[in-house]
C-alpha positions as CSV (number, residue, x, y, z in Angstrom):
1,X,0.0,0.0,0.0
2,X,2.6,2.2,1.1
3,X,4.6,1.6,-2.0
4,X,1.9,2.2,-4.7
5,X,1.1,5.8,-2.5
6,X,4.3,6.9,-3.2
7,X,4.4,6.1,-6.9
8,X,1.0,8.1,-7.0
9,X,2.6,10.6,-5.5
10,X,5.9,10.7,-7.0
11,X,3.9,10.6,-10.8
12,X,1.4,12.9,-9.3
13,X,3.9,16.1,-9.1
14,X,5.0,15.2,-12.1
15,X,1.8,15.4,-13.8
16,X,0.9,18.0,-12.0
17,X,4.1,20.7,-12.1
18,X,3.5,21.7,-15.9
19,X,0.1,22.5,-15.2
20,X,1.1,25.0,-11.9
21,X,3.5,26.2,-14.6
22,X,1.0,27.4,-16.8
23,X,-1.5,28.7,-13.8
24,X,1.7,30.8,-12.1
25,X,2.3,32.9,-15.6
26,X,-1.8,33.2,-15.8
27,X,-1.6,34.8,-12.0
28,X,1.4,36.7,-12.3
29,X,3.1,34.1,-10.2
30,X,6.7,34.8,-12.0
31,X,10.3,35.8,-10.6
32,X,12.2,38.3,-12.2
33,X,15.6,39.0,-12.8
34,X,17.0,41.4,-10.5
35,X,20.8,42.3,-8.8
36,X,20.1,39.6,-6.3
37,X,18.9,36.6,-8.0
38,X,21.0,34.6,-10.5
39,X,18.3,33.8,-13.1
40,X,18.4,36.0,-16.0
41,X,14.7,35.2,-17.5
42,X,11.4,35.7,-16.2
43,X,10.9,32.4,-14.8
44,X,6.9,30.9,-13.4
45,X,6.9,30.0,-9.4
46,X,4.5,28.7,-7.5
47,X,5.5,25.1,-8.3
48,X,5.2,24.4,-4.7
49,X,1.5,24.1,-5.2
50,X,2.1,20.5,-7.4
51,X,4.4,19.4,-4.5
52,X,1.5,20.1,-1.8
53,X,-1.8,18.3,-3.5
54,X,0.5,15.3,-4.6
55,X,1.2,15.5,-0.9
56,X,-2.2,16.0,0.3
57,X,-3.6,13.0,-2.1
58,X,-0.7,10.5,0.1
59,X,-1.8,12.3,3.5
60,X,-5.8,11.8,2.5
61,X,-5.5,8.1,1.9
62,X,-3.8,7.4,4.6
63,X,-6.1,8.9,7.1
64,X,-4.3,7.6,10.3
65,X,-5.7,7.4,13.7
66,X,-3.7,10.6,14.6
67,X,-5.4,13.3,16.3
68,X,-2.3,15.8,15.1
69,X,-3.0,14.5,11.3
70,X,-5.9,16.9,10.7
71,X,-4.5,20.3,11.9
72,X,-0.8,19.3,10.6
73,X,-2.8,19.3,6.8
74,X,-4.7,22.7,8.3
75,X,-1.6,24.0,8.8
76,X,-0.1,22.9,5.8
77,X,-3.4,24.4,3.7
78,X,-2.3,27.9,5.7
79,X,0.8,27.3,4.5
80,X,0.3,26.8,0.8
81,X,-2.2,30.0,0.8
82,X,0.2,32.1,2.2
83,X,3.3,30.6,-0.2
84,X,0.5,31.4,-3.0
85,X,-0.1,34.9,-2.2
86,X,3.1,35.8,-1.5
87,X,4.3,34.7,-4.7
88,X,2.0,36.6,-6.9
89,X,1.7,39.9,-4.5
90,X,4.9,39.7,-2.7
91,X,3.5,39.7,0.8
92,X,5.2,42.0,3.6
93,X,7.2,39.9,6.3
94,X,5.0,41.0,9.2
95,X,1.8,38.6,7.1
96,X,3.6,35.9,6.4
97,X,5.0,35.9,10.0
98,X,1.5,35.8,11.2
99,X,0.1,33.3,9.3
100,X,3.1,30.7,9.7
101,X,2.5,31.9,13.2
102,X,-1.1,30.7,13.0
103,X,-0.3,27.5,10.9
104,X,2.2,26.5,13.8
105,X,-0.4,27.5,16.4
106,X,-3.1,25.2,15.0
107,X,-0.6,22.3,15.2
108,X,0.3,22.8,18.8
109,X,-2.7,24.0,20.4
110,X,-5.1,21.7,18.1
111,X,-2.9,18.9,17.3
112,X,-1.4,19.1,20.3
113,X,2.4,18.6,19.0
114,X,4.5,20.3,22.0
115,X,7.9,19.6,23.3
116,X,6.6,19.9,26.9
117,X,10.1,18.4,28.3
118,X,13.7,17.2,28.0
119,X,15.9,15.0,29.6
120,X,18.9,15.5,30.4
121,X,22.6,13.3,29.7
122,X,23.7,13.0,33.0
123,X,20.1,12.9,35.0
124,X,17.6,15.3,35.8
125,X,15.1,17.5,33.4
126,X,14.5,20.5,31.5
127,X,10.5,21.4,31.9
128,X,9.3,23.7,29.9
129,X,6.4,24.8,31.9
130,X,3.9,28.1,30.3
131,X,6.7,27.8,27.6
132,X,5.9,24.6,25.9
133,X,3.7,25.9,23.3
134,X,5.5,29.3,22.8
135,X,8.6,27.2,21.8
136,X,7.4,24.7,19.9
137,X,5.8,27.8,17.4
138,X,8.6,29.1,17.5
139,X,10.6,26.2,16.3
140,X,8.6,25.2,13.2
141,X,8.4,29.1,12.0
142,X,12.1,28.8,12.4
143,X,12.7,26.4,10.4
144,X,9.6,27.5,7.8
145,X,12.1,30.1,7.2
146,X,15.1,28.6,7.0
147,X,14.5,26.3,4.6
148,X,13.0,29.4,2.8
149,X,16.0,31.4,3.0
150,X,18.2,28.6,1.0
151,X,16.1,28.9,-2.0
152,X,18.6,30.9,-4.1
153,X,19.4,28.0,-6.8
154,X,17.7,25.6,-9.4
155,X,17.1,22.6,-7.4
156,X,18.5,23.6,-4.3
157,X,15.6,24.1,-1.6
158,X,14.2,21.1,-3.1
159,X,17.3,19.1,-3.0
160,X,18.3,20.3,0.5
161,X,14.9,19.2,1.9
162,X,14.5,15.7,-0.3
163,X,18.0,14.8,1.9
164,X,16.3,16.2,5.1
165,X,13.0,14.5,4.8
166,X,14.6,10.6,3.4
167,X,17.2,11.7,6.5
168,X,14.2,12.0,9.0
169,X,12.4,9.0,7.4
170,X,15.5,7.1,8.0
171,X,15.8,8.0,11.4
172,X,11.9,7.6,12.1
173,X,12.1,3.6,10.8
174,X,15.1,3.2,13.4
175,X,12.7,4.3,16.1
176,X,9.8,2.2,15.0
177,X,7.5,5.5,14.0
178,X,5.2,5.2,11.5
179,X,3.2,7.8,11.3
180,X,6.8,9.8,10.5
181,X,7.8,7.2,8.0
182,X,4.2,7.5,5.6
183,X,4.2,11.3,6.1
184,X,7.8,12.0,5.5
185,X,8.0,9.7,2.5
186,X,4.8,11.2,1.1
187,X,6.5,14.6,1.2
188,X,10.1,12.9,-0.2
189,X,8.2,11.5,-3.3
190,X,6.0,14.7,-4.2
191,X,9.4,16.9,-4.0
192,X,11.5,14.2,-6.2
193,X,8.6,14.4,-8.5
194,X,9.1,18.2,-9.0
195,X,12.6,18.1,-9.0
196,X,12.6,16.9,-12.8
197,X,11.5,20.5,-13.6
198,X,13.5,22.3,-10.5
199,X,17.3,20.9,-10.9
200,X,19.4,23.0,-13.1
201,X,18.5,24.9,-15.5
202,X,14.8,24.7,-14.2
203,X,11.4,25.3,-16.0
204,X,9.5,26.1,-12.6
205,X,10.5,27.8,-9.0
206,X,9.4,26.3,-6.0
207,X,8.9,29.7,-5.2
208,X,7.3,30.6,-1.3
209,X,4.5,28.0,-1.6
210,X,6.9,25.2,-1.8
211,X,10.0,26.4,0.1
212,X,7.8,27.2,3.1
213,X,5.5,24.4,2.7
214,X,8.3,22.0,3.2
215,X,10.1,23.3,5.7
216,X,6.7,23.7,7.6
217,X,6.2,19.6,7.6
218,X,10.1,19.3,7.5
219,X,9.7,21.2,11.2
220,X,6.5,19.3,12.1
221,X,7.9,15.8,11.4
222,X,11.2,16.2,13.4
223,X,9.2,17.0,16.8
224,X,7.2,14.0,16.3
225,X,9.7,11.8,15.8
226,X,12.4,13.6,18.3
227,X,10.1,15.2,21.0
228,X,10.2,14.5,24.7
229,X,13.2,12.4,24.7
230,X,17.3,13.5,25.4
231,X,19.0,16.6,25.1
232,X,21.2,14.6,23.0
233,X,18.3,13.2,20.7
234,X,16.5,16.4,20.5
235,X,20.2,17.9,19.0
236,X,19.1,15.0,16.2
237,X,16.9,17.1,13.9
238,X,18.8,20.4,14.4
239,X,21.9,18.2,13.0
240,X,19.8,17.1,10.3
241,X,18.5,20.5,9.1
242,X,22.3,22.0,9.2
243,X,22.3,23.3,6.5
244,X,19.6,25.8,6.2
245,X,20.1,26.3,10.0
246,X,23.5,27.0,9.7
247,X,23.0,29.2,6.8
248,X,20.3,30.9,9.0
249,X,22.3,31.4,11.9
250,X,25.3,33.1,10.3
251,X,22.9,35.2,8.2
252,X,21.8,36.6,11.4
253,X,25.4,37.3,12.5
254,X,26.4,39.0,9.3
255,X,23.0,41.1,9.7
256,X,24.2,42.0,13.4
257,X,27.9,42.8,12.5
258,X,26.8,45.4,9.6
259,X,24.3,46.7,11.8
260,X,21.5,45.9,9.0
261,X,18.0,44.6,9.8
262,X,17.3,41.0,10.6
263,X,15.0,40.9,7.8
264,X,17.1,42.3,5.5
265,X,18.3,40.7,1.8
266,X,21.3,40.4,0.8
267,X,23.4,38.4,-1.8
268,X,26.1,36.6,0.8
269,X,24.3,33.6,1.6
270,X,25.9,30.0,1.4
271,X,25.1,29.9,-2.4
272,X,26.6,33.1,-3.1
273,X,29.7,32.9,-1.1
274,X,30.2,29.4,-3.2
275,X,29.6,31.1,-6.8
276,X,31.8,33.9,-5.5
277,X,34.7,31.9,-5.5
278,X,34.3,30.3,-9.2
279,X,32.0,26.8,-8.8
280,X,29.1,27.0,-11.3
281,X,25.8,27.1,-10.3
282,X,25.4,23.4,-11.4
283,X,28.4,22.6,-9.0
284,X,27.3,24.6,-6.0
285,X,24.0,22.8,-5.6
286,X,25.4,19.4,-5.8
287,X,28.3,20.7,-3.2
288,X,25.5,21.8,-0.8
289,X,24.0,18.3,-1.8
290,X,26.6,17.2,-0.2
291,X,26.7,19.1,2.9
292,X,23.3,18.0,3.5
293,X,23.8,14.3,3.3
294,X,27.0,14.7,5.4
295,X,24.9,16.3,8.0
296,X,22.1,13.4,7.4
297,X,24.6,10.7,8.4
298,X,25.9,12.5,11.2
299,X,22.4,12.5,12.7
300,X,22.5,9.1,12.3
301,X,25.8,8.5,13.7
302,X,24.8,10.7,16.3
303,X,21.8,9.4,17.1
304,X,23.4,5.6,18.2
305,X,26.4,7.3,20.2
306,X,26.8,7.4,23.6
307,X,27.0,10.9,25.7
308,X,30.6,11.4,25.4
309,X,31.2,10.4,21.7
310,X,28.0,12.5,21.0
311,X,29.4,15.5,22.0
312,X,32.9,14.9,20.8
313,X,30.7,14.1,17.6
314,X,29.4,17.8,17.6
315,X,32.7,20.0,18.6
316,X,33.8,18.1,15.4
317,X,31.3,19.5,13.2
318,X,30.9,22.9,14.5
319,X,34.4,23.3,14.0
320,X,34.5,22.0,10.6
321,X,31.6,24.2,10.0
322,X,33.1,27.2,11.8
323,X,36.7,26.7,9.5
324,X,34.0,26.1,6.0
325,X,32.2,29.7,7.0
326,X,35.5,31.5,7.4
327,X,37.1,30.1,4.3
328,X,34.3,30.6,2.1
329,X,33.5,34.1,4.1
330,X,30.2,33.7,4.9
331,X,30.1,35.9,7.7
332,X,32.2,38.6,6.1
333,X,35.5,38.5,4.1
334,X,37.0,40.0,7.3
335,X,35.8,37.3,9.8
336,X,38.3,34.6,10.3
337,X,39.1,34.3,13.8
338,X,40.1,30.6,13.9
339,X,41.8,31.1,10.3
340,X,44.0,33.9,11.7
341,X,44.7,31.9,15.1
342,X,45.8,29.1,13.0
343,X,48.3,31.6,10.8
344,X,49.7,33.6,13.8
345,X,50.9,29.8,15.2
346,X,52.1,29.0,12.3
347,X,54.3,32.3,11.7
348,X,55.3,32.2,15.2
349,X,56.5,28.5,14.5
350,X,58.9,30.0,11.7
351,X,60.0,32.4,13.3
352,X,61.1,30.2,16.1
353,X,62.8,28.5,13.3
């Protein structure tokens, strides 16, 4: 059953993607060319819409006995309308804040998805109290955005979060979670399906409507399969989503450092600092490919570790990723702390020589 659902909707998004193609120019859902994108055409998005009712035919005929299944597909519909009218009006920030706000809301208050707790390594607990429901909004508008933010290339958004989702679907059949596994899967076939028209040179943008769509169930489907369990498992999903975190995180501290608003564009995001140094565009998605799956497997190393190897595990990769954001300057071309460090030992070294 589970098999032929997935070929529907796999097939589905493929049927369906030429057709949003044709609807986005008839709206005015287009993207054009400007100083800060790298297409040069006018080019139809929207094409999140085929990825979301190939995924809503999976989630309808599943129908689990989940009282979260309902309001995550409310959500989702809240979503899609937003991605949709942002797409073709260019909404303001403060809207689409609100109404990923209210999507989030109607999964934690209705649905009832909260982290309410969190155990901790070496004994004891982290309760969240009043704060349970506040937190777990903001987490899945968090990542909403983030995976939003990495949509700067053919095929990458999609790419980035066809690794995530087969990552958390991965992870979810370790832990014996179904309900994960059909969802997830659903939403890994209907993006595949798209990415035939997405992955360089694309015929369609995921624009808004897909990019926030998916990291809306991407954020849904890692607290249900990592809530109320370890510090240490709950650092699972966050390692799984490193790139658009990580790309969101030093985003904010390049905003900070050139005293520029939080919400304000720019062209130095991972991407760009990769096409600034000479990789083609073709060439820079597949290398943030690659980042992805590296931080897939480390979630899955990570998540059979013990305490001490788990956080030996993560100084590791934050200080790969601290030595890959300096080199590539993703911060700033001036911000190179551990870079410098490492060249004032060395020229000390030779100058003992």
């Amino acid at each position: 059953m589970i098999y032929i659902m997935l070929i529907t909707c796999f097939f589905g998004s493929i049927i369906l993607t030429p057709l949003v193609k044709k609807l986005a120019f008839k709206l005015g859902a287009v993207d054009k060319p400007e100083q800060r994108k790298v297409h040069l055409k006018i080019m139809p998005r929207m094409g999140g819409l085929a990825i979301y009712i190939s995924f809503l035919i999976g989630a309808l005929i599943i129908n689990p006995n989940k009282d979260y299944h309902f309001p995550i597909l409310i959500g989702s519909t809240i979503i899609i309308i937003t991605g949709i009218l942002d797409d073709i009006y260019n909404l303001s920030a403060k809207i689409k804040f609100l109404t990923q706000t209210l999507a989030a809301a109607v999964v934690v208050i209705w649905g009832g998805v909260q982290v309410e707790f969190i155990n901790l390594p070496f004994g004891g607990q982290i309760e969240f109290g009043f704060l349970d429901i506040p937190i777990t909004i903001l987490w899945i508008v968090g990542i909403t955005n983030a995976i939003n933010l990495i949509d700067g290339l053919d095929g990458l958004a999609a790419g980035v979060s066809s690794i995530a989702l087969f990552t958390i679907t991965g992870m979810a059949m370790i832990m014996g979670n179904g309900y994960v596994i059909a969802i997830s899967s659903i939403a890994l076939a209907s993006t595949l399906g798209f990415l035939f028209f997405n992955f360089y040179p694309a015929k369609i943008f995921m624009g808004d409507t897909g990019a926030l769509f998916l990291g809306y169930i991407i954020a849904v489907m890692s607290l249900l399969g990592f809530k109320n369990v370890t510090l240490i498992s709950f650092v699972i999903p966050v390692i799984i989503l490193g790139v658009p975190i990580s790309d969101t995180f030093f985003a904010i501290i390049r905003r900070l450092i050139n005293k520029q608003p939080l919400s304000a564009p720019d062209k130095s995001h991972l991407h760009h600092c990769l096409l600034n140094i000479g990789f083609t565009h073709r060439q820079t998605v597949i290398i943030i490919y690659a980042m992805a799956t590296f931080f897939g497997l480390v979630a899955v190393i990570f998540s059979q570790a013990k305490v001490w190897g788990a956080i030996l595990l993560i100084a590791t990769v934050l200080l790969i990723i601290e030595l890959f954001v300096e080199k590539i300057g993703l911060v700033g071309k001036n911000y190179k702390p551990i870079l410098k460090f490492i060249n004032d030992i060395r020229y000390a070294a030779d100058k003992e020589r």
